[in-house]
C-alpha positions, 0 to 999 in steps of 0.5 A, a space after each residue: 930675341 930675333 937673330 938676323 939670318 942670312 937670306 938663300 936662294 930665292 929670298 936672297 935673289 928677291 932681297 937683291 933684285 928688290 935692291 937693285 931695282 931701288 938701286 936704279 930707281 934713285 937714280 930717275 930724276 926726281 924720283 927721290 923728291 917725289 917719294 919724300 912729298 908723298 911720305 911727308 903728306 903721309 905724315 902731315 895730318 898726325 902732325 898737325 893732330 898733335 898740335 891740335 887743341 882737343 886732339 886728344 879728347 874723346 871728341 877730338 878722337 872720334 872726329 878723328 876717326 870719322 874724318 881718317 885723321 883729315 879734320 885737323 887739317 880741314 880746321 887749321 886755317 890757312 894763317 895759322 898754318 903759315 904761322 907752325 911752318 914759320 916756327 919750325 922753318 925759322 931757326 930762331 923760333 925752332 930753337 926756341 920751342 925746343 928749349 922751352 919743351 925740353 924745360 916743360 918735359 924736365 917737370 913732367 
């Protein structure tokens, strides 16, 4: 089991510079949307890989691989793109795809 220590001396000036400095760096307009689209297109392709047909075949994982997991994205087209955003944004659908998952899940 860790236990958590108290930060001293260096560490402890470093932790709260560290703070401080992400402290102001919020506060920039902008700063904060931008950081979320940059972590949201770090995410998408792991996305779009899990919904992906054949994403978890030995072919699907060394296209994968030889592609640094951007394939999915290369093979999705533009309306079938347009159609998972409309499920997950649309509360409707959203609702929907979840109930029916947490029913296939109970089975498994």
């Amino acid at each position: 089991m860790e236990l958590v220590r108290v930060a001293e001396g260096a560490d402890a000036r470093e932790i709260l510079l560290g703070f401080e400095e992400r402290s102001e760096r919020i506060l920039e307009p902008g700063f904060v949307e931008g950081e979320w689209r940059r972590f949201a297109e770090e995410y998408v392709d792991g996305y779009l890989r899990s919904f992906a047909p054949g994403s978890w075949t030995l072919t699907g994982k060394v296209l994968n691989k030889l592609t640094r997991g951007r394939i999915w994205r290369l093979l999705t087209s533009a309306r079938r793109l347009l159609a998972e955003r409309n499920y997950v944004e649309c509360e409707a659908h959203r609702e929907l795809f979840l109930e029916g998952l947490r029913e296939l899940s109970v089975g498994k």
